[in-house]
C-alpha atoms as one frame of an Amber mdcrd trajectory, in Angstrom:
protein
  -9.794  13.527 -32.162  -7.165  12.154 -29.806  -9.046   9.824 -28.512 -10.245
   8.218 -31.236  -6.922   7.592 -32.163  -4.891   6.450 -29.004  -6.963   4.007
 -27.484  -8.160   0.405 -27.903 -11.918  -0.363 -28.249 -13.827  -0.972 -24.698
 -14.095  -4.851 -25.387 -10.809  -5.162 -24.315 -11.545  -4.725 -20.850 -12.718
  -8.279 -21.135 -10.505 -10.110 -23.435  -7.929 -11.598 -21.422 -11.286 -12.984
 -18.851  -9.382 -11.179 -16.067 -12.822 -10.630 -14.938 -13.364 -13.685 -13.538
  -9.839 -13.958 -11.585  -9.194 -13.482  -7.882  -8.325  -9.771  -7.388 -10.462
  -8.429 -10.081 -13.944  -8.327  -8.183 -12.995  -4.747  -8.942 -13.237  -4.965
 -12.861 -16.042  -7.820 -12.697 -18.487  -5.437 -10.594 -17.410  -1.663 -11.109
 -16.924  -2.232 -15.060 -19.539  -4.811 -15.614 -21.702  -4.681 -18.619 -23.517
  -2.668 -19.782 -20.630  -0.120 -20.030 -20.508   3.190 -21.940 -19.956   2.402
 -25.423 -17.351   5.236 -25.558 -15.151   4.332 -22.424 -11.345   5.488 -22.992
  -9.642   1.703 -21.783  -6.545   0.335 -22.225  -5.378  -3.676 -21.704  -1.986
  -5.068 -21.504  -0.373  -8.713 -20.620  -1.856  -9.447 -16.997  -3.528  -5.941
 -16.006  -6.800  -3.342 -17.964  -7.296  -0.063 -16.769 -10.181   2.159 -18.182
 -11.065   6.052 -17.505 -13.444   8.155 -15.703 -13.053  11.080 -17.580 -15.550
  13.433 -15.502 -13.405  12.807 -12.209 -10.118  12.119 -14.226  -9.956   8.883
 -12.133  -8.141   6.297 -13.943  -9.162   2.630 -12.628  -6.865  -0.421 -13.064
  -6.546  -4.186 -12.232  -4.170  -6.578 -12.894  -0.727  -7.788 -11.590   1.119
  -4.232 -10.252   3.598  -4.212 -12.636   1.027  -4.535 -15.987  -1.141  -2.206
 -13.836   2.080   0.432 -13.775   3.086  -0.097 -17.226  -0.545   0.916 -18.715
  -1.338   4.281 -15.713   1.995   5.401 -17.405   0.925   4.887 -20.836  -2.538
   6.426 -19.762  -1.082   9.398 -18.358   1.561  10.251 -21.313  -1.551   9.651
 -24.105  -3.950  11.766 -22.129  -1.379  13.934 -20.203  -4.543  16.354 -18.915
  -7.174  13.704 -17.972  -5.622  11.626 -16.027  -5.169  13.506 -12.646  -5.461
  10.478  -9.837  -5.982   6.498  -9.972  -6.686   3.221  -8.374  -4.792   0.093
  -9.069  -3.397  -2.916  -7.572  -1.460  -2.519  -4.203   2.342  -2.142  -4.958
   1.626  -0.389  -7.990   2.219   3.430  -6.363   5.907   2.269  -5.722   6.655
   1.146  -9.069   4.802   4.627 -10.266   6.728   6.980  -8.366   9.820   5.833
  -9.708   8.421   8.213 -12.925   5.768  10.101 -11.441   4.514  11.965  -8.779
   2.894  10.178  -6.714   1.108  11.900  -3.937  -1.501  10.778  -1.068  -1.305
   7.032  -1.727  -3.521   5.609   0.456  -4.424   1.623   0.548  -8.016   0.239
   0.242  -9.644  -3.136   0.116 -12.550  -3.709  -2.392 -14.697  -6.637  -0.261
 -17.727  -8.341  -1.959 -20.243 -10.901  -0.924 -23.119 -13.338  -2.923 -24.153
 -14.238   0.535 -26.702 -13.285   3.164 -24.631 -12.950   6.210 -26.059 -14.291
  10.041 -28.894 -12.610  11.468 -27.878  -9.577  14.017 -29.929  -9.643  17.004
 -30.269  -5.549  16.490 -31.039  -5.353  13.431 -35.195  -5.258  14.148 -34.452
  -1.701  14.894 -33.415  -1.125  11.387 -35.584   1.591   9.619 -35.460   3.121
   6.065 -35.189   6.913   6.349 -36.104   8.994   3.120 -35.511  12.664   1.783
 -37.557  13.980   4.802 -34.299  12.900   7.074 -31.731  14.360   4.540 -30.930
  17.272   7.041 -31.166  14.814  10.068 -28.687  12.602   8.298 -26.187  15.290
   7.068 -25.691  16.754  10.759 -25.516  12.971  12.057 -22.336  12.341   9.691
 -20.770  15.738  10.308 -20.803  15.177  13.637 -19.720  11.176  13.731 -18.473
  10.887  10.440 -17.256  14.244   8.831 -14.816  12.094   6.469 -18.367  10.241
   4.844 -17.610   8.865   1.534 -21.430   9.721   0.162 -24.115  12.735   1.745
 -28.260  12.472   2.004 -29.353  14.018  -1.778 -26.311  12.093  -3.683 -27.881
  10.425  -7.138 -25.700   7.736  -6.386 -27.716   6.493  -3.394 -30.878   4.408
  -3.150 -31.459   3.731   0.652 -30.928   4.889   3.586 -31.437   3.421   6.563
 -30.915   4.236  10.593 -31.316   2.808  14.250 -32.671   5.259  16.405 -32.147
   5.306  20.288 -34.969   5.534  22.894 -35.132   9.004  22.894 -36.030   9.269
  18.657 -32.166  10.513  18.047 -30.210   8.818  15.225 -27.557   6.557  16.423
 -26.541   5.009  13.602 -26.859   5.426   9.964 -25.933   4.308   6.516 -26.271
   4.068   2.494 -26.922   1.714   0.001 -25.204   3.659  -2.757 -23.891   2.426
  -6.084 -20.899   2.373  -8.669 -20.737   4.227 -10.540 -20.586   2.846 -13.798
 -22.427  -0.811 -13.408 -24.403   0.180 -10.498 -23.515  -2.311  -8.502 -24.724
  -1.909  -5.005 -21.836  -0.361  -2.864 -22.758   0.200   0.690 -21.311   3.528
   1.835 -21.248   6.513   4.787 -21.983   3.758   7.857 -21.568   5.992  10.887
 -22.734   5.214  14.632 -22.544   7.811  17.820 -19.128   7.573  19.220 -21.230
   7.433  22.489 -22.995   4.387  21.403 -20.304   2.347  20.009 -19.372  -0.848
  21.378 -23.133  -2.236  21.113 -23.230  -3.692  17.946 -25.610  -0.924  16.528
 -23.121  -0.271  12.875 -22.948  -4.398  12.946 -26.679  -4.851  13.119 -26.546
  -1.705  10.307 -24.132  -3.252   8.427 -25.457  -6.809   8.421 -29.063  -5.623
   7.279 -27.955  -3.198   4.522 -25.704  -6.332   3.103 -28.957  -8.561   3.262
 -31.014  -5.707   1.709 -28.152  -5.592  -1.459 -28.147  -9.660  -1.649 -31.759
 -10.045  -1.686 -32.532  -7.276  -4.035 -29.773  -7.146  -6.563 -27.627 -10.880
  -5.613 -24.178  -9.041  -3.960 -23.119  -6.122  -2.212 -19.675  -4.441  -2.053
 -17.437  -1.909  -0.261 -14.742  -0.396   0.146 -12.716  -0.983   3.461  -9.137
   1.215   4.386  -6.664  -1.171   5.019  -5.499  -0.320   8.790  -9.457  -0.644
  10.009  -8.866  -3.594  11.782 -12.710  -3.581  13.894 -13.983  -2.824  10.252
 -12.302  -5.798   8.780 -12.956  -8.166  11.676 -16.758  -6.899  10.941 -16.958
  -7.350   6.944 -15.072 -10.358   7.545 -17.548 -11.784   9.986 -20.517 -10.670
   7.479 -18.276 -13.007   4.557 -17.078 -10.019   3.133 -14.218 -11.282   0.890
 -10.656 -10.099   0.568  -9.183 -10.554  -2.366  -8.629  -6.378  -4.029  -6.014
  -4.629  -2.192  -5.796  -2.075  -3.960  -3.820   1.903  -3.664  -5.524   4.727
  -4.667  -3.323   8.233  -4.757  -2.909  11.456  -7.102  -0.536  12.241  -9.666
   0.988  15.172  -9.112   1.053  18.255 -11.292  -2.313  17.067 -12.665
């Protein structure tokens, strides 16, 4: 019943064409249509911020301040679903001043339309399937223990590996998805710390992206902030820059 009372109808997401702005790759590809018909959203001057209720995530874009104004409206109409967010850079300051704000931690959503340059390596590409799920899991717990997506997640379509001269994994990664467009989001790219330095996640990298482009027209990921090899990497690939963005937890929640 509250929610059929407090919030604005989903088509708002898409009435101020925010969408189609610098800094909103994030709305344009992880709320693009077709969306659930009963998303919980709310839009303000400059900034739209809509709910993932199962994860009590609540996702915003927009100028900070807009963004700030409408995570505090969010979070004093649905005081027990809202329990972390994501929103424009600079918006966690202007937050804490009346929440708690805890774990802030800054992100970049990166996107491309484009095929990126051909990586000498990446011949030695192969798709791996559910017969390498336990292959893949101890891979990332050893080289990656802080992977953002595991082998057997829904989410993910492909996986894909390089393998050294001795048949061992050396490299690995996912093409996974958002989760509500499905947009292809490219996820859990992990090489041997005793193999870096060779190009083997670049090669990785560069096919999965050309894999995305050719089969669904983009890619995206996410990227933290103070990765400076990753960003010189997505960069190079023609990754764009344009979503900083702060994700953190609201205390208490």
């Amino acid at each position: 019943m509250q929610a059929t009372t407090l919030l604005p109808r989903t088509t708002d997401l898409f009435t101020q064409g925010l969408e189609s702005q610098s800094g909103s790759a994030l709305l344009r590809f992880g709320a693009a249509r077709p969306r659930p018909a009963g998303r919980i959203s709310w839009s303000g001057e400059g900034a739209v911020a809509w709910l993932d209720e199962p994860r009590g995530h609540l996702w915003s874009v927009g100028e900070p301040t807009a963004a700030a104004g409408l995570v505090l409206r969010a979070t004093h109409q649905l005081p027990d679903s809202v329990r972390e967010f994501t929103a424009p850079r600079g918006t966690e300051a202007l937050l804490g001043r009346h929440l708690a704000v805890t774990d802030p931690i800054a992100w970049d959503f990166r996107w491309t339309l484009a095929e990126p340059p051909a990586h000498p390596a990446e011949e030695r590409v192969v798709p791996l399937d559910e017969t390498h799920h336990d292959e893949l899991l101890a891979f990332l717990t050893e080289h990656s223990p802080a992977h953002s997506t595991g082998p057997g997640s829904a989410d993910v379509s492909l996986w894909s590996g390089i393998r050294g001269t001795d048949g061992w994994l050396v490299a690995c990664g996912a093409l996974s998805s958002l989760r509500d467009s499905g947009a292809p989001l490219m996820a859990s790219v992990a090489t041997d710390a005793a193999q870096r330095g060779q190009g083997l996640g670049a090669a990785l990298t560069s096919w999965l992206t050309r894999y995305a482009v050719r089969r669904y027209g983009f890619c995206t990921l996410w990227q933290l902030a103070d990765n400076a090899p990753a960003d010189r990497l997505y960069t190079r690939l023609g990754y764009r820059n344009e979503d900083p963005c702060v994700a953190g937890r609201i205390s208490g929640r």
